[in-house]
N, C-alpha and C positions, 0 to 999 in steps of 0.2 A: 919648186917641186910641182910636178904634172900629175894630175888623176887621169888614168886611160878608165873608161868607164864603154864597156861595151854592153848592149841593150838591144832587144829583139823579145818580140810576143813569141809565143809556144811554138816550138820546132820550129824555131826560123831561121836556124842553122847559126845564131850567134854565141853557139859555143865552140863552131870551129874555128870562128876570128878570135875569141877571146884564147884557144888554146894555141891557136897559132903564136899571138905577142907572146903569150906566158912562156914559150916553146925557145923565144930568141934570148932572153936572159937579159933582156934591157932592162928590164922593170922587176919590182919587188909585189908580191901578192902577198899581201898579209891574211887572207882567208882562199886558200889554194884552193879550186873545182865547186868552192859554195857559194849559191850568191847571195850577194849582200844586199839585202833588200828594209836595210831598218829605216834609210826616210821614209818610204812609201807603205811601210804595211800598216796595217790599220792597228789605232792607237802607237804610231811610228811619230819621229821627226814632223814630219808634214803636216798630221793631225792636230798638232801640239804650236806649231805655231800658225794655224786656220784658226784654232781656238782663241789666241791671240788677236788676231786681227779680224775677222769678222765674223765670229759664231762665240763669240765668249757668254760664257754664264759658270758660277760654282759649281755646278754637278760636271761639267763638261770638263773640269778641270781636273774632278776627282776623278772621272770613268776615265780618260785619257791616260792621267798617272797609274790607276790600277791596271789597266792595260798595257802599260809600256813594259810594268812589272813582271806582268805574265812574257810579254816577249820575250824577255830576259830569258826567261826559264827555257824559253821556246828553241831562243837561240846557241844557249849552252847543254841543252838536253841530248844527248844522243839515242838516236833511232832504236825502242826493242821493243818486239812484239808487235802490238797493235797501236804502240802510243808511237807519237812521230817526233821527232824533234830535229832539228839544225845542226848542230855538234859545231858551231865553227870557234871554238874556243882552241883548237887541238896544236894552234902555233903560239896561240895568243892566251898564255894561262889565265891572266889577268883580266880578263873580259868582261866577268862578270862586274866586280870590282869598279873597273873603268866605267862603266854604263852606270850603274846605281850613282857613285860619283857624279857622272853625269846629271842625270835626274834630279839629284838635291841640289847641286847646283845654279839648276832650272826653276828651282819651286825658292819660291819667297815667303811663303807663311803655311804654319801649318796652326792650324788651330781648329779646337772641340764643334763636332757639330754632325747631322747627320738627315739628309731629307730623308722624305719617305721613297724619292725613286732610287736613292741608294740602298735605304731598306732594304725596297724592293729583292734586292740580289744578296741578303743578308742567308743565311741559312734558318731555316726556320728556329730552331733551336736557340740560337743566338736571340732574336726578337724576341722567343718567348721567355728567356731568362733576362734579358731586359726589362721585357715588362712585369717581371714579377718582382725582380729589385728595385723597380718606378714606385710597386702601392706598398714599400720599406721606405719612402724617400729617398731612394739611391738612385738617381739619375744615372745611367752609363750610356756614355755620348761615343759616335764614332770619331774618324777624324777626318777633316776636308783640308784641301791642302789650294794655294795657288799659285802659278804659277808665277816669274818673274816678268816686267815689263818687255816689250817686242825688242829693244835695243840692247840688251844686256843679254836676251836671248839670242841673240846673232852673234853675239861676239863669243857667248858661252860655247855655242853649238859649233861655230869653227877651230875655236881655240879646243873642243874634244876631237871633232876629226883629225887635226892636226895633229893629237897624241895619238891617239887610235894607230892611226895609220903607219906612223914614226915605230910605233913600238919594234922591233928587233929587225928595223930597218937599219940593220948597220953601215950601209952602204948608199946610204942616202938616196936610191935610185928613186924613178917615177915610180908611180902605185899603179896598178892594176887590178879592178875589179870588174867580177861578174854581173851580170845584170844588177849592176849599182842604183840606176836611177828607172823611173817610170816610163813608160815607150809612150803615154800620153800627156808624161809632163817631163819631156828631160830634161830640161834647163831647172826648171825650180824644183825639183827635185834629187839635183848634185850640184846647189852653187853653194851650199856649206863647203864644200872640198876643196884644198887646194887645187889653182889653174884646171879646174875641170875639162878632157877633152872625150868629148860623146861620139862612140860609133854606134850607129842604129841599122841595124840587121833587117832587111826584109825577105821574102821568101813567096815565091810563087803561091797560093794557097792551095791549087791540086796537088800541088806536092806536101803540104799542111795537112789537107784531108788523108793522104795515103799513110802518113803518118798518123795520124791520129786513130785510124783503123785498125795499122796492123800493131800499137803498143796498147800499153794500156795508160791513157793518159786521163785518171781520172777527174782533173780536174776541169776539162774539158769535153766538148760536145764529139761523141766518138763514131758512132757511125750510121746517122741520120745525113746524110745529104744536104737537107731544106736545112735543117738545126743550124749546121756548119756554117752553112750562106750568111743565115741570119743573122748568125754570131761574130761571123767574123765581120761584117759589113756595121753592126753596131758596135765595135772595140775598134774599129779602125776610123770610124767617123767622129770618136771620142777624142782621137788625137788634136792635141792643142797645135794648129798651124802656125801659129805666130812665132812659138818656140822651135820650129824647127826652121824658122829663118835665123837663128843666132849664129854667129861664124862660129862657134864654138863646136857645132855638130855636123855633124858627115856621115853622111846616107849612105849604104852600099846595097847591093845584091847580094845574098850567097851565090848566087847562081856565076854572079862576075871575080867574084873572087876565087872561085875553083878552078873555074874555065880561064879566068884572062889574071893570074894570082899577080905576075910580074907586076902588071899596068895596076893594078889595084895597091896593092904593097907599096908601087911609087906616090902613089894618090895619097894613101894614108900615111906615108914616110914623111910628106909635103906636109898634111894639115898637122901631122903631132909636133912639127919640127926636129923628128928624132931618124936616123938612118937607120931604116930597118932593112938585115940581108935578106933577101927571097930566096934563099937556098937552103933557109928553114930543113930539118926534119922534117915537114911533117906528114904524113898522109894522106896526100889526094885524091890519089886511087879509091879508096874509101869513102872520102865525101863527092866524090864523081857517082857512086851509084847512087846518091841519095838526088839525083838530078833527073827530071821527067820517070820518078821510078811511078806516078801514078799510071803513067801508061800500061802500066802490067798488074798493078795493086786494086786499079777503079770502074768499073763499069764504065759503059758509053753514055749511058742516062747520066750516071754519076758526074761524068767529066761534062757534058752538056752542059747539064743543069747548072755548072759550079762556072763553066764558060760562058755561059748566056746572061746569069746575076752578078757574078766580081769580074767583068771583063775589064774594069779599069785598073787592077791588081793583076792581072796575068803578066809574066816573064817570057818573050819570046826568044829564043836562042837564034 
């Protein structure tokens, strides 16, 4: 079984390749239009086994576990009001379930104990009823937990994706996921998966800025000009070059795959080993305006400025 894992930074059109695969019915999405982002977000997969290999200490073990805890919630939570949450449970009932399972899996010893920088994040209330049952002689200890050795952890963390993924895969097809892995660490960030094959998405960045203008993309730098430069030139120089020499991963443009979709489709037909038709459904017309739309969204300063400092990133047609 093959993981398709498509990957691209903010508006960089890697939801048009990912909706394209999803579009041909070769592959099975077990989390349909959300992405799956639990190796890489913080207190994720990733974190937990860094903590492992070279930042280990007790508290690190426990903030990491309490963390992954909350993700859970993060991930099965659906969006209302003001609060935000992931909803990607909506195929996959068993999600929660599966993850927690995960995680004790993961952990090797739990036992009483509690420093002060875990205090630290105790609610006050809690401390201070503690310490009023310490001058009863009642000691009430939290709990620290750790994690299992680095080897048993690999085996665990594949043998869960394995399930994960499988779940009402009745058809045994290749998996399909949304920005699965990290754009500045794709390889080690989806080699839990089975046969991982990564496309990484890039994108003109004045067409990045035009976007980022006209939505509201708040998690990003939205309509500062210099901001933009600087932001995108420090996330893109983050990128781990060594991993995107792995044969495993395959670079594109949006801009090549709207404009030349045939010759592209064949490129990625080749590296996935899978015949994909180019006669797809889907929309091009559509992601065609989304192509030099900053000519009409950007001042001349604007497009200067962003031409003169990421000129090694521009997309000429």
């Amino acid at each position: 079984m093959k993981t398709i894992i498509t990957i691209g930074s903010g508006y960089s059109g890697s939801s048009a390749v990912y909706e394209y695969l999803q579009l041909s019915n070769l592959f099975f999405d077990p989390f349909p239009n959300k992405e799956f982002s639990l190796m890489y977000d913080p207190g994720g997969i990733n974190d937990i086994e860094n903590c492992l290999l070279n930042n280990f200490t007790p508290n690190k073990n426990k903030f990491i576990y309490e963390r992954f805890l909350k993700n859970v919630d993060f991930y099965i939570t659906s969006e209302k009001g003001l609060k935000p949450g992931k909803n990607i449970h909506i195929r996959n009932h068993k999600l929660e379930v599966i993850l927690k399972e995960y995680l004790n899996s993961i952990t090797d010893v739990f036992y009483e104990g509690e420093s002060n920088f875990i205090k630290f994040d105790n609610p006050r209330y809690v401390n201070f009823y503690k310490k009023i049952m310490f001058k009863f002689n009642k000691r009430i200890k939290g709990e620290m937990i750790l994690f299992c050795n680095i080897e048993d952890f690999k085996l665990r963390t594949k043998e869960f994706f394995f399930k994960l993924f499988s779940y009402n895969n009745k058809d045994k097809k290749d998996i399909i996921l949304d920005q699965g892995g990290s754009i500045w660490n794709p390889y080690n960030s989806t080699k839990y998966f089975s046969n991982p094959k990564i496309l990484i998405i890039h994108r003109d960045p004045r067409d990045i800025f035009s976007e980022f203008k006209s939505k509201t993309a708040s998690s990003y730098p939205g309509n500062n000009v210099s901001k933009f430069c600087a932001w995108y030139e420090n996330i893109i120089t983050k990128i781990n070059a060594n991993e995107y020499k792995n044969p495993n991963i395959f670079k594109l443009n949006f801009e090549d795959f709207i404009l030349n979709n045939s010759g592209i489709v064949k490129d990625i037909s080749t590296f996935l080993g899978i015949e994909i038709d180019n006669k797809i459904d889907f929309d091009f017309s559509y992601s065609k305006k989304n192509i030099e739309r900053y000519k009409d969204n950007l001042s001349s300063l604007e497009i200067k400025e962003i031409e003169i400092k990421l000129k090694k990133y521009l997309y000429n047609i």
